[in-house]
PyMOL Python script that loads the backbone (N, CA, C, O; Angstrom):
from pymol import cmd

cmd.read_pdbstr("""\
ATOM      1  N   UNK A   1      14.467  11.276   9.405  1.00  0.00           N
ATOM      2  CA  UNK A   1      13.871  12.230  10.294  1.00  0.00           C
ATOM      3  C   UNK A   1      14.569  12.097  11.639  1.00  0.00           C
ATOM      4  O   UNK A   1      14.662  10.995  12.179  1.00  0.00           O
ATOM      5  N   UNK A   2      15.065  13.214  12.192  1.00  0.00           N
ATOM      6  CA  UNK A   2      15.627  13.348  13.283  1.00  0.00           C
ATOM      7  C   UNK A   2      14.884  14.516  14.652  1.00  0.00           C
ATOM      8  O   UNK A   2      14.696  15.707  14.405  1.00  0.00           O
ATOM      9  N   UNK A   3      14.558  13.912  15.990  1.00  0.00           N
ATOM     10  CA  UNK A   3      14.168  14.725  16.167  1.00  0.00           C
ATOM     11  C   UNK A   3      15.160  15.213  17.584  1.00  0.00           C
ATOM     12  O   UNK A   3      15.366  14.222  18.285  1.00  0.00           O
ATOM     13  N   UNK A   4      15.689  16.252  18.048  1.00  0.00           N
ATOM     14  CA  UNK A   4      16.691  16.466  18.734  1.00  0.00           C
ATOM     15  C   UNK A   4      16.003  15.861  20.413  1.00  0.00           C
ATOM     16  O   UNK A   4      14.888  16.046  20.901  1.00  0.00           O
ATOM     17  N   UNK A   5      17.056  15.197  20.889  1.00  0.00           N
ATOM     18  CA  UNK A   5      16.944  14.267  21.677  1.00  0.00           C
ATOM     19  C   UNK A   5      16.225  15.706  23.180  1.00  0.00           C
ATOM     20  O   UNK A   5      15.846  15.035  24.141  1.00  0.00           O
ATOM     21  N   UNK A   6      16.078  16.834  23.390  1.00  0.00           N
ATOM     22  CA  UNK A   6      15.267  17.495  24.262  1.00  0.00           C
ATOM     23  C   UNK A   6      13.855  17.593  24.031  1.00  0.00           C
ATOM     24  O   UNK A   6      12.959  17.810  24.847  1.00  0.00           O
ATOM     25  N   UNK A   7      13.776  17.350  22.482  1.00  0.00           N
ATOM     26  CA  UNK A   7      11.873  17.075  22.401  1.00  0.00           C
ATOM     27  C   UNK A   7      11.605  16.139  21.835  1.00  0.00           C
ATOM     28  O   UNK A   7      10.759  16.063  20.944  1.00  0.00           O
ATOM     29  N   UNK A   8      12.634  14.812  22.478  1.00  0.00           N
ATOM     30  CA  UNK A   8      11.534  13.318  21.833  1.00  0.00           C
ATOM     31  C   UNK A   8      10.439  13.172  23.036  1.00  0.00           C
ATOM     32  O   UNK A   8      10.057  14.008  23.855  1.00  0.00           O
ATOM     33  N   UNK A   9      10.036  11.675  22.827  1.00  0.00           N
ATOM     34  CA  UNK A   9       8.886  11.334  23.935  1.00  0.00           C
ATOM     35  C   UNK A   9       7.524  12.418  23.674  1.00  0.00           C
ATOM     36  O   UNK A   9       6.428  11.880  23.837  1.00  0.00           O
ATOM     37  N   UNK A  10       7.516  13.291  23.443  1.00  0.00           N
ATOM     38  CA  UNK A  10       6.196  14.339  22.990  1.00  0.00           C
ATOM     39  C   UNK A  10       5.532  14.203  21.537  1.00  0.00           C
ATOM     40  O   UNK A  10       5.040  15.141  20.910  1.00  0.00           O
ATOM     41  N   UNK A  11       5.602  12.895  21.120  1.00  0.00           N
ATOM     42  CA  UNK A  11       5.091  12.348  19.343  1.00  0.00           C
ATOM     43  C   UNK A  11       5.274  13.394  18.977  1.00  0.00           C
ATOM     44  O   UNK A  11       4.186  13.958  18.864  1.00  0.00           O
ATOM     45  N   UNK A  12       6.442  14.304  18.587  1.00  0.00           N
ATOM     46  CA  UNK A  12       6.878  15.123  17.510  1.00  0.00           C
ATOM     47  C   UNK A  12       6.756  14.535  16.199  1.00  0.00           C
ATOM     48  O   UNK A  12       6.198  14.977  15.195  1.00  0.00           O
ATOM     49  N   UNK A  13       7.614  13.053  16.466  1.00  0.00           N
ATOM     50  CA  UNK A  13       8.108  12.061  15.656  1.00  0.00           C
ATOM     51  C   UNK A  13       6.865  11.564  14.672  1.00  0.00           C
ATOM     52  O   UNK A  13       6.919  11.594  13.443  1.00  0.00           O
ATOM     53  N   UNK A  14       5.680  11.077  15.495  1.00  0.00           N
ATOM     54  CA  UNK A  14       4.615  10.691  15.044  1.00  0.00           C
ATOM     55  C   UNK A  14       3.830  11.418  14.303  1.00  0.00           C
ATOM     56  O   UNK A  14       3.112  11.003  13.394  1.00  0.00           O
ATOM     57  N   UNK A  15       3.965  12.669  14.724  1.00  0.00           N
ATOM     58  CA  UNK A  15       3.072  13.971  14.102  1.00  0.00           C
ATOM     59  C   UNK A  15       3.542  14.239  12.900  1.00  0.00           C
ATOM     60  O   UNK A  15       2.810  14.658  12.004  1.00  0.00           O
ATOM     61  N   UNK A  16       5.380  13.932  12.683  1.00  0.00           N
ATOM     62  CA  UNK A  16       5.806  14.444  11.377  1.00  0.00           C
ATOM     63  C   UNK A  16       5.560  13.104  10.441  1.00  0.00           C
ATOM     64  O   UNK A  16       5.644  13.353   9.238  1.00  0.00           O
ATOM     65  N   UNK A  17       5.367  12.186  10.664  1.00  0.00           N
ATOM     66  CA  UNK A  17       5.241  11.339  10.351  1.00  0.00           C
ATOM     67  C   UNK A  17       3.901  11.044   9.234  1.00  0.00           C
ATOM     68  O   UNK A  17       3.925  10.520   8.121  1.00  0.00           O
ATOM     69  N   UNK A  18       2.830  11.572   9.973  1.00  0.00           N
ATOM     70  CA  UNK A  18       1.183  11.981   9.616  1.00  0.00           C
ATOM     71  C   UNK A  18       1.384  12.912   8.922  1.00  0.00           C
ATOM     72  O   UNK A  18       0.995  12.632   7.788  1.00  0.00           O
ATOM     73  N   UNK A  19       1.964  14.320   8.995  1.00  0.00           N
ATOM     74  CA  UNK A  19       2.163  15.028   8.156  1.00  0.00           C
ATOM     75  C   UNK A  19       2.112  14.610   6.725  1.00  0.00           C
ATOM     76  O   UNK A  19       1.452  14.819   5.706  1.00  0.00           O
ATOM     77  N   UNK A  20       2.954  14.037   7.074  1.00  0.00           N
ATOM     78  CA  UNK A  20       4.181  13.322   5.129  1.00  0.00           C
ATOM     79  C   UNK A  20       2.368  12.596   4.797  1.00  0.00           C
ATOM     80  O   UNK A  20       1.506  12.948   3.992  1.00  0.00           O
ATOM     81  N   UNK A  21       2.389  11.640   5.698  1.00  0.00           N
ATOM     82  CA  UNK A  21       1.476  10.387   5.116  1.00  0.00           C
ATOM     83  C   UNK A  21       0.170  11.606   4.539  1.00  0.00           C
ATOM     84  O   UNK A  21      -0.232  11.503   3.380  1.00  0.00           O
ATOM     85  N   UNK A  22      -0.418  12.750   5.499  1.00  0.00           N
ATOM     86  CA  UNK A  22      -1.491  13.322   5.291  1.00  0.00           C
ATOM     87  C   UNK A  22      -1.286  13.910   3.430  1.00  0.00           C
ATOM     88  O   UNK A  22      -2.037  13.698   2.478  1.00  0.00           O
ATOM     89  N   UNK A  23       0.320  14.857   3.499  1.00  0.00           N
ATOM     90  CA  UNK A  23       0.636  15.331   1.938  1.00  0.00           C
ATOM     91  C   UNK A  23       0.282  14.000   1.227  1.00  0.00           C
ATOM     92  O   UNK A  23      -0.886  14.091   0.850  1.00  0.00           O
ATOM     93  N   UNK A  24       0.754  12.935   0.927  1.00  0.00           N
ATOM     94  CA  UNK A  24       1.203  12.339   0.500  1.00  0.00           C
ATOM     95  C   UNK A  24      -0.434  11.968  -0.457  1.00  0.00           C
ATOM     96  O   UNK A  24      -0.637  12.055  -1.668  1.00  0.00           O
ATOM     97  N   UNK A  25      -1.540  11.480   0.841  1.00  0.00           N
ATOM     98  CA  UNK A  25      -2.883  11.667   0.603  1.00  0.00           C
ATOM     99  C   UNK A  25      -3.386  12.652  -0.770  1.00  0.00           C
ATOM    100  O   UNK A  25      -4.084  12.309  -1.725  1.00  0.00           O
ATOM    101  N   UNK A  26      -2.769  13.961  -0.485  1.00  0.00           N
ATOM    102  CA  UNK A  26      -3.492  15.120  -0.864  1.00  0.00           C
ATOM    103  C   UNK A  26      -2.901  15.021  -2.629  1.00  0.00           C
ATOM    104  O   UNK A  26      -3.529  15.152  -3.680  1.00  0.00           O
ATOM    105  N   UNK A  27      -2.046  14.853  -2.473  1.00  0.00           N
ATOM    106  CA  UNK A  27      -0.552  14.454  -3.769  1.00  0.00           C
ATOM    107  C   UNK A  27      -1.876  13.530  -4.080  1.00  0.00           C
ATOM    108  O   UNK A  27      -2.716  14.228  -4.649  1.00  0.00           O
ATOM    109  N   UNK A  28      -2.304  12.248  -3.894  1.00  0.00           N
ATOM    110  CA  UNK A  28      -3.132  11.302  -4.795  1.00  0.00           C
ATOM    111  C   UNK A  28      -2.010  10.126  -4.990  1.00  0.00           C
ATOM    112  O   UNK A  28      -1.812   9.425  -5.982  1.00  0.00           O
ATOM    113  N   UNK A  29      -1.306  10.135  -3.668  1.00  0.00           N
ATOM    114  CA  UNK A  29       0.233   8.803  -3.793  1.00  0.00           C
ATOM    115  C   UNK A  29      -0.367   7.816  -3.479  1.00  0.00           C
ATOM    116  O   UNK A  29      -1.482   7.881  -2.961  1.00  0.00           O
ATOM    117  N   UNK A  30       0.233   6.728  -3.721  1.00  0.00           N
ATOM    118  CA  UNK A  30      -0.539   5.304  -3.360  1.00  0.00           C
ATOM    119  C   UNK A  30       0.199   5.147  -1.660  1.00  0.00           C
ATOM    120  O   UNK A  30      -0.306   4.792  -0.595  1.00  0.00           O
ATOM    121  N   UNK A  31       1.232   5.477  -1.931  1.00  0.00           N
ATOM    122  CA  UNK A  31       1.958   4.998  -0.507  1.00  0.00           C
ATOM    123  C   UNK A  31       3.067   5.931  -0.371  1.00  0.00           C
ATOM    124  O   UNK A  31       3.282   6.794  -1.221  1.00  0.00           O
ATOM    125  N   UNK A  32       3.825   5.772   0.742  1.00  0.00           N
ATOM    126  CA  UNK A  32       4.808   6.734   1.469  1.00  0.00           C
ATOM    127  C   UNK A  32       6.055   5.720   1.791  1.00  0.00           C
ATOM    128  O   UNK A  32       5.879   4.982   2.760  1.00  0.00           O
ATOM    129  N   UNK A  33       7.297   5.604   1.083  1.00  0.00           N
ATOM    130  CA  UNK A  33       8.117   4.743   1.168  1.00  0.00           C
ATOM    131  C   UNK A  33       9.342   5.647   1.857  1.00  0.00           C
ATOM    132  O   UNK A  33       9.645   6.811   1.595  1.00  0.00           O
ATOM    133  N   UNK A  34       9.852   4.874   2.674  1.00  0.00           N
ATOM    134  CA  UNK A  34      11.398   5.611   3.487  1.00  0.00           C
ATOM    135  C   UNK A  34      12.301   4.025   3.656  1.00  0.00           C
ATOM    136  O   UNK A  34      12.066   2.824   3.787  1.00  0.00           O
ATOM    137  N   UNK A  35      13.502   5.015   3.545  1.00  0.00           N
ATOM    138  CA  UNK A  35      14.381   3.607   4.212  1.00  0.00           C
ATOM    139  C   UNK A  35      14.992   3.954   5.794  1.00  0.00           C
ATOM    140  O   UNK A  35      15.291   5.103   6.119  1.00  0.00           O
ATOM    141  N   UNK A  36      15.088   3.109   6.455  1.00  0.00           N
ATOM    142  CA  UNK A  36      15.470   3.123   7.835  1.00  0.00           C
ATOM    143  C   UNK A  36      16.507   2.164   8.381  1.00  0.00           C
ATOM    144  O   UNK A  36      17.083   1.372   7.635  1.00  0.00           O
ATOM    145  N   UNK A  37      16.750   2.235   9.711  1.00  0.00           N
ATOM    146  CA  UNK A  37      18.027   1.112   9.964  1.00  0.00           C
ATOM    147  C   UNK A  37      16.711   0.007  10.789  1.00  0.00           C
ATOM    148  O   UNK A  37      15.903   0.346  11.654  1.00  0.00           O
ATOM    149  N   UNK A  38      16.849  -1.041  10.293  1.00  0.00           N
ATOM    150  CA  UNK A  38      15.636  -2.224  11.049  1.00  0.00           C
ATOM    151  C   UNK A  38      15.730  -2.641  12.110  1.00  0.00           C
ATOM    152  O   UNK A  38      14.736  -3.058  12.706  1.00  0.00           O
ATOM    153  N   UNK A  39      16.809  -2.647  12.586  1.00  0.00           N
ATOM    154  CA  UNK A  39      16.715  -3.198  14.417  1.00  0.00           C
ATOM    155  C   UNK A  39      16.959  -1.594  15.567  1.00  0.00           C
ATOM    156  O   UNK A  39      16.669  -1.793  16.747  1.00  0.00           O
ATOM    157  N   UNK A  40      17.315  -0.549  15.305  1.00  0.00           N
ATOM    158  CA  UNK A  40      17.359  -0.061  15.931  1.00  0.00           C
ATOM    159  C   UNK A  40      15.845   0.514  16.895  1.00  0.00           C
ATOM    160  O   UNK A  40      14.913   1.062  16.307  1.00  0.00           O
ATOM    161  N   UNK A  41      15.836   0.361  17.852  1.00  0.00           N
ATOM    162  CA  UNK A  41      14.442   0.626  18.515  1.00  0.00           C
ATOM    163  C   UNK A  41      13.175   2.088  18.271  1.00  0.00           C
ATOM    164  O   UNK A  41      12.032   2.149  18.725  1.00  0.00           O
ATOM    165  N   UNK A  42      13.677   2.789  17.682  1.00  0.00           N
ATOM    166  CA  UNK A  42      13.015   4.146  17.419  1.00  0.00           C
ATOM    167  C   UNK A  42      13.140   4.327  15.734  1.00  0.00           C
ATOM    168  O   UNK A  42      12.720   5.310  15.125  1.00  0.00           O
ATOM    169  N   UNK A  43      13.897   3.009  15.046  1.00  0.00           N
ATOM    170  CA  UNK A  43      13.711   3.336  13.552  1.00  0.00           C
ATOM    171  C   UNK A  43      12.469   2.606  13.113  1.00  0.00           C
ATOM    172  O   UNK A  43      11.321   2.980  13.352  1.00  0.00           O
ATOM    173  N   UNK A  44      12.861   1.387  12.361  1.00  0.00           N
ATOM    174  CA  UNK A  44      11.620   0.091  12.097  1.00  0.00           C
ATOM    175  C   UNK A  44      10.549   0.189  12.999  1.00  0.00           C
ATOM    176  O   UNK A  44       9.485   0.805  13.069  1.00  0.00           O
ATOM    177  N   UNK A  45      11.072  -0.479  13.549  1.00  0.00           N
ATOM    178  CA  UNK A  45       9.914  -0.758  15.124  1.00  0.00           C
ATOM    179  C   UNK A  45       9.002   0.161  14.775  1.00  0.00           C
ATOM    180  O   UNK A  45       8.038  -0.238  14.121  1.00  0.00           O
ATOM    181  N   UNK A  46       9.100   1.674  15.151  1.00  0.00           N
ATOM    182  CA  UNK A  46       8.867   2.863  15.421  1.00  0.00           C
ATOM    183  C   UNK A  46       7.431   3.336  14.005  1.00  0.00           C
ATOM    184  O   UNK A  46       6.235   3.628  14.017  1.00  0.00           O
ATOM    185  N   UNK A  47       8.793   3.113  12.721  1.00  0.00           N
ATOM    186  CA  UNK A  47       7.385   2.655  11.557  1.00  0.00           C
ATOM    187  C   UNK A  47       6.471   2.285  11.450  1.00  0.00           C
ATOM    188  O   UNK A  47       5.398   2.863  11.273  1.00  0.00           O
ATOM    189  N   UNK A  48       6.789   0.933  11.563  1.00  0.00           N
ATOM    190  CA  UNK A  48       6.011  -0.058  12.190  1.00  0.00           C
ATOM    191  C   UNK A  48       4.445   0.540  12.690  1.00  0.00           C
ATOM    192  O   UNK A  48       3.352   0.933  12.283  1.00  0.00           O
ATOM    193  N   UNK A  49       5.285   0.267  13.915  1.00  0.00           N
ATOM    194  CA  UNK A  49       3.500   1.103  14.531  1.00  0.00           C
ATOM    195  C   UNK A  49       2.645   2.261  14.331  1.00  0.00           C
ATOM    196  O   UNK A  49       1.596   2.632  14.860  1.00  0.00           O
ATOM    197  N   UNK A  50       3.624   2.867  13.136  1.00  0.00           N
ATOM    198  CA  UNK A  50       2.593   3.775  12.013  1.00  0.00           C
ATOM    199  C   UNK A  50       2.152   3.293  10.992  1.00  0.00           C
ATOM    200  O   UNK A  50       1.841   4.083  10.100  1.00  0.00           O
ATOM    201  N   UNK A  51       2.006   2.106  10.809  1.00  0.00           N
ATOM    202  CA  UNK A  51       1.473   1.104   9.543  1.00  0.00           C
ATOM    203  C   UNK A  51       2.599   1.084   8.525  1.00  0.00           C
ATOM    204  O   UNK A  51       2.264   1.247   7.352  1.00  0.00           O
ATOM    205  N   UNK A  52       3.558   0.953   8.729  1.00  0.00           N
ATOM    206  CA  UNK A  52       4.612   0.621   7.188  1.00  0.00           C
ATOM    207  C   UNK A  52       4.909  -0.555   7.638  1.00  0.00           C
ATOM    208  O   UNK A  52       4.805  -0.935   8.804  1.00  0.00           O
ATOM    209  N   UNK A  53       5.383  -1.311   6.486  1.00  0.00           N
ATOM    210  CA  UNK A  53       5.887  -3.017   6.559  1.00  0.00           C
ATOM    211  C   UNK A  53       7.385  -2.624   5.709  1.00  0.00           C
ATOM    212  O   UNK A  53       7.504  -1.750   4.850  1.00  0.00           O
ATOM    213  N   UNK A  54       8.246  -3.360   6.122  1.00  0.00           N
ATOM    214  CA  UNK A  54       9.418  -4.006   5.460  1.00  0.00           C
ATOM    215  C   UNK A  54       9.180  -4.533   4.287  1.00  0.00           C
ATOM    216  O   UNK A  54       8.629  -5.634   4.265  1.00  0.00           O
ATOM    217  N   UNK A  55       9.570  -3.818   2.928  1.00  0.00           N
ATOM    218  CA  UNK A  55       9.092  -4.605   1.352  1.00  0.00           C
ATOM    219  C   UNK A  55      10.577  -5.637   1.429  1.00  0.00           C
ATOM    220  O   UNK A  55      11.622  -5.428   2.045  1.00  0.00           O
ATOM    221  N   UNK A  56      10.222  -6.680   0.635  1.00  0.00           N
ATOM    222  CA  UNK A  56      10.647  -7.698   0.758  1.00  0.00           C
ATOM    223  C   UNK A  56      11.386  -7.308  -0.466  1.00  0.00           C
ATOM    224  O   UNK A  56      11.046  -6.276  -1.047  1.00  0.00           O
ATOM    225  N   UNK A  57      12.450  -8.095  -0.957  1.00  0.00           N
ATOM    226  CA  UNK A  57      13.714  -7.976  -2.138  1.00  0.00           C
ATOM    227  C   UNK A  57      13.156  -7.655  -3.422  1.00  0.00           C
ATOM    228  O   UNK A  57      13.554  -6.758  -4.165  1.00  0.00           O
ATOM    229  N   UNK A  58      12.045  -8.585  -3.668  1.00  0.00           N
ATOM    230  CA  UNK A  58      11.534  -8.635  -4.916  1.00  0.00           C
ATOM    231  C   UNK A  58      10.401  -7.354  -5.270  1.00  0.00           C
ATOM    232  O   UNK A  58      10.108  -7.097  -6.438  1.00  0.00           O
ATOM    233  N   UNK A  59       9.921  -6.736  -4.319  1.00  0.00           N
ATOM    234  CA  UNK A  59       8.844  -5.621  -4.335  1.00  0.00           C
ATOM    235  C   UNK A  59      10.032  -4.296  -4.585  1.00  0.00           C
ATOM    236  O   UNK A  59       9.593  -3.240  -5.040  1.00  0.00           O
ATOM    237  N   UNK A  60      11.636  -4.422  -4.246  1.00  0.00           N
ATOM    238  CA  UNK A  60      11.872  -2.785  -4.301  1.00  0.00           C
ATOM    239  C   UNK A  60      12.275  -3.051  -5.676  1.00  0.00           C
ATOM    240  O   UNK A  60      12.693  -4.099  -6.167  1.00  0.00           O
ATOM    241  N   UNK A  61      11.944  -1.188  -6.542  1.00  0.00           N
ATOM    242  CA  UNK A  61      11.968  -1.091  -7.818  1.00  0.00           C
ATOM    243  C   UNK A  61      13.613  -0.492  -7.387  1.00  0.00           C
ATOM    244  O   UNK A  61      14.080  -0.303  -6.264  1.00  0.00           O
ATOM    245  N   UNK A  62      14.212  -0.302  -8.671  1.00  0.00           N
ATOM    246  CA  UNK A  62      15.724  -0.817  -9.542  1.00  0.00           C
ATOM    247  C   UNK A  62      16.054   0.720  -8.786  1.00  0.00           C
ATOM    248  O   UNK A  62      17.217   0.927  -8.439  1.00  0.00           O
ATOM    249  N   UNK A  63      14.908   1.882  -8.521  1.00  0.00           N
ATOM    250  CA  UNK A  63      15.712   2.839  -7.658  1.00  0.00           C
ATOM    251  C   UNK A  63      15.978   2.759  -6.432  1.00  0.00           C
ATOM    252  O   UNK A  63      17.093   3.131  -6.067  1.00  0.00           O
ATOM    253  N   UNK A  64      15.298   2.395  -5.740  1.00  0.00           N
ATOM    254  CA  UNK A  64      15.299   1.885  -4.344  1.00  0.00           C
ATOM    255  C   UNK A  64      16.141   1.087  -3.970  1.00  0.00           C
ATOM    256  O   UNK A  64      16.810   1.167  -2.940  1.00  0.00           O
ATOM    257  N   UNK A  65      16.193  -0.335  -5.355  1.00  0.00           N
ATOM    258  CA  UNK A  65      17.238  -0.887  -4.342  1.00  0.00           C
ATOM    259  C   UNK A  65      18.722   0.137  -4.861  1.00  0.00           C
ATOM    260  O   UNK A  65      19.369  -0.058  -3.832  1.00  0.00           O
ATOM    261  N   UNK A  66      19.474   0.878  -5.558  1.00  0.00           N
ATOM    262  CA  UNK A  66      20.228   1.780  -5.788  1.00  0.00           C
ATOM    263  C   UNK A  66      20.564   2.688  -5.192  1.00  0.00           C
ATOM    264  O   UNK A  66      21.705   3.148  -5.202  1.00  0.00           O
ATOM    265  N   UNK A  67      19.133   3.325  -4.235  1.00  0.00           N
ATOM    266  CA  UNK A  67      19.578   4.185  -3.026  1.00  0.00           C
ATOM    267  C   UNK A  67      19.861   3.281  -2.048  1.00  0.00           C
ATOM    268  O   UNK A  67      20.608   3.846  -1.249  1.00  0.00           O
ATOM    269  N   UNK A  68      19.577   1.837  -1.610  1.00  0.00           N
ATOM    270  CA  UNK A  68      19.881   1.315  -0.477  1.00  0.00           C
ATOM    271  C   UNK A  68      21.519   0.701  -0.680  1.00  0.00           C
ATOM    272  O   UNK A  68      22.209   0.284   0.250  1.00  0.00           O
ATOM    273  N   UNK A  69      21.888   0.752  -1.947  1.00  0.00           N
ATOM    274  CA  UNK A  69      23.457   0.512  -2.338  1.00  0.00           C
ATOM    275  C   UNK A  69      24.176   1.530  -1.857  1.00  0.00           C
ATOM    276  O   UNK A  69      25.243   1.494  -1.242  1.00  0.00           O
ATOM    277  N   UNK A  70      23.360   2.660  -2.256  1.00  0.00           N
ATOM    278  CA  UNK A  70      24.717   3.850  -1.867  1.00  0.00           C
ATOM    279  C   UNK A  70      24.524   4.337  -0.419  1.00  0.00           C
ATOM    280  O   UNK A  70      25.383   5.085   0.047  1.00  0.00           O
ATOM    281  N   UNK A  71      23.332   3.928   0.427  1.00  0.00           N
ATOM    282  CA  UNK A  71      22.885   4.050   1.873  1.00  0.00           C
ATOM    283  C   UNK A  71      24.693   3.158   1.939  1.00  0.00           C
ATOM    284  O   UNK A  71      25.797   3.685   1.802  1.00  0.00           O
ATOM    285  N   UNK A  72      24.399   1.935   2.153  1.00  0.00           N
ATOM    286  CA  UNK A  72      25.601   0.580   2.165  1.00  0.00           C
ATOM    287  C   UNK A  72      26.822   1.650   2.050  1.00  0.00           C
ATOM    288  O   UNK A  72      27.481   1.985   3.034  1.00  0.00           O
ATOM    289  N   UNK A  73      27.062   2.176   0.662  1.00  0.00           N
ATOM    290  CA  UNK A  73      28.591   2.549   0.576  1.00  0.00           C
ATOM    291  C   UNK A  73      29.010   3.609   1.443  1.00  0.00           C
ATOM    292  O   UNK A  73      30.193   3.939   1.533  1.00  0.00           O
ATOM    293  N   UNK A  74      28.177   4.098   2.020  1.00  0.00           N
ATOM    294  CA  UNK A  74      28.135   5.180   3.185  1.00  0.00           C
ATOM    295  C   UNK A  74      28.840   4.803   4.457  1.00  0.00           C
ATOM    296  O   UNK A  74      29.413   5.494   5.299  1.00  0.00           O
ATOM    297  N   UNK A  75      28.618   3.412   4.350  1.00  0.00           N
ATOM    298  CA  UNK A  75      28.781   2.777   5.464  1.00  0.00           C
ATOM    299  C   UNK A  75      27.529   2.241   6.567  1.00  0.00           C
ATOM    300  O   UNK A  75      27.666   1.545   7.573  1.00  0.00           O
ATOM    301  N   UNK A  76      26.477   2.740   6.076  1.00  0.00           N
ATOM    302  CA  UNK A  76      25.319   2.565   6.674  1.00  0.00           C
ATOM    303  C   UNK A  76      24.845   0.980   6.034  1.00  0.00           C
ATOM    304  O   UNK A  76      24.684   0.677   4.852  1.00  0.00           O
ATOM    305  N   UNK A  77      24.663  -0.046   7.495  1.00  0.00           N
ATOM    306  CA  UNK A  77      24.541  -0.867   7.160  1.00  0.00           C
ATOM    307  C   UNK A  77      23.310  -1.684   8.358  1.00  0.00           C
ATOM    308  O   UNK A  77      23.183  -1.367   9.540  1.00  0.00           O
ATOM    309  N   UNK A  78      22.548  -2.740   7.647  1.00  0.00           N
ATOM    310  CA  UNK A  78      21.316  -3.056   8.369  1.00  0.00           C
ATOM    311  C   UNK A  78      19.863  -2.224   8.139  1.00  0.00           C
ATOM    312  O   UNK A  78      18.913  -2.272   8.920  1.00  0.00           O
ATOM    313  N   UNK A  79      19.916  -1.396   6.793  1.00  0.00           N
ATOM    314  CA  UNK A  79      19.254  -0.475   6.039  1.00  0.00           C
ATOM    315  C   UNK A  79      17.933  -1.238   5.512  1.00  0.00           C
ATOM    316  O   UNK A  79      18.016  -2.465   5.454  1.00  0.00           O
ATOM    317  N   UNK A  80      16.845  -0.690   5.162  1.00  0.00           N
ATOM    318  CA  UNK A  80      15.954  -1.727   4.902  1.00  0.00           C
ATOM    319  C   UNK A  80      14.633  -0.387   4.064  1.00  0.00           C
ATOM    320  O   UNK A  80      14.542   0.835   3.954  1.00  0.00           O
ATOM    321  N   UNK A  81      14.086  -1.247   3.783  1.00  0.00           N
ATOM    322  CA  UNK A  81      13.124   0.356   2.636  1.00  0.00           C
ATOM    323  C   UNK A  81      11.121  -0.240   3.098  1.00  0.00           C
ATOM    324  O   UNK A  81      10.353  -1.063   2.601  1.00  0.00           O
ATOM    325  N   UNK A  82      11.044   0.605   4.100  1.00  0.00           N
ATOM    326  CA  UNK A  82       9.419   0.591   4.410  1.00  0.00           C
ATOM    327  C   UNK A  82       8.799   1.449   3.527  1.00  0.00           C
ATOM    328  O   UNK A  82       9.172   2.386   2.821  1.00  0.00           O
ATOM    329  N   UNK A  83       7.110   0.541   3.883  1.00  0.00           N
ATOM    330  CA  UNK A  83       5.772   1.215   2.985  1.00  0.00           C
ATOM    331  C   UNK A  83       4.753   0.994   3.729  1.00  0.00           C
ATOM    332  O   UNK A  83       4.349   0.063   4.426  1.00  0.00           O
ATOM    333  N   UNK A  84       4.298   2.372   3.359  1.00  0.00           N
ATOM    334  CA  UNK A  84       2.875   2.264   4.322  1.00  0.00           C
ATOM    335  C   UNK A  84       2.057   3.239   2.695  1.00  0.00           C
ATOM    336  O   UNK A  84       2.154   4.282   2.049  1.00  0.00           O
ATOM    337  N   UNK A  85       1.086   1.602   2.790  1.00  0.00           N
ATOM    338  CA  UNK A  85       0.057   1.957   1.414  1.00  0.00           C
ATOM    339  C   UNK A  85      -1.067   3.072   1.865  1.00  0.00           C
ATOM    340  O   UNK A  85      -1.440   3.093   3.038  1.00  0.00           O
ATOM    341  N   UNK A  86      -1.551   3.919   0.981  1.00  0.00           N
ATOM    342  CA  UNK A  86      -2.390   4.875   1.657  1.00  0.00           C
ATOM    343  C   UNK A  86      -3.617   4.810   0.944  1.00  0.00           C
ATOM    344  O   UNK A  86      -3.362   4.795  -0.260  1.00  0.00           O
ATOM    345  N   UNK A  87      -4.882   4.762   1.172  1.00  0.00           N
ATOM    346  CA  UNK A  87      -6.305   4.326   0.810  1.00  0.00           C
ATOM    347  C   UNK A  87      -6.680   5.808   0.542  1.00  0.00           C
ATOM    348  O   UNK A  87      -6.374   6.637   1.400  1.00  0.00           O
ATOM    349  N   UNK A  88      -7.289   6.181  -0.533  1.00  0.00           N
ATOM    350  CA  UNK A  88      -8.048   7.291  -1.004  1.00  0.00           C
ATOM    351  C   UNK A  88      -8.305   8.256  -0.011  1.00  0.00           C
ATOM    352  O   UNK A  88      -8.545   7.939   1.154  1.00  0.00           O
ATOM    353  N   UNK A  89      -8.259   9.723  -0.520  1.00  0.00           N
ATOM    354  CA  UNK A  89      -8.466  10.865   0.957  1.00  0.00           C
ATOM    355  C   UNK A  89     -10.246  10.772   0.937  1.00  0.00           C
ATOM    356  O   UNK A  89     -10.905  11.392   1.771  1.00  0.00           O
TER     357      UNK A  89
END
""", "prot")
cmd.dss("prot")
cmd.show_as("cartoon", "prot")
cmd.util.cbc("prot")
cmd.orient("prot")
């Protein structure tokens, strides 16, 4: 998610964010998984304080870690795959 640098700071970011998590609810998903870059200040972090955690090696399934391979061959590196579990609507 990108939001063009004349309308950050106005939780655009946050709002699209709730969006997904709100569908995601309505869908009957357990959780809302994205991958992001982890140290940059407006990626992780940023998650973060919308309730997703960093899944640890052994929690990502055989697709996930496969998209975070070809994230890598991209050249994209310091990549990491958050979850934010979602409790019944």
């Amino acid at each position: 998610m990108d939001v063009h640098p004349d309308h950050q700071n106005k939780g655009l970011g946050r709002r699209l964010v709730h969006r997904v998590i709100n569908w995601a609810r309505v869908q009957k998903l357990s959780s809302v998984t994205l991958t992001t870059f982890e140290t940059v200040p407006w990626n992780a972090p940023f998650y973060g304080k919308l309730g997703f955690r960093i899944l640890a090696e052994d929690e990502l399934p055989q697709e996930l870690i496969e998209h975070l391979h070809a994230e890598y061959a991209q050249g994209l590196r310091q990549r990491v795959a958050m979850q934010r579990a979602l409790a019944p609507a």
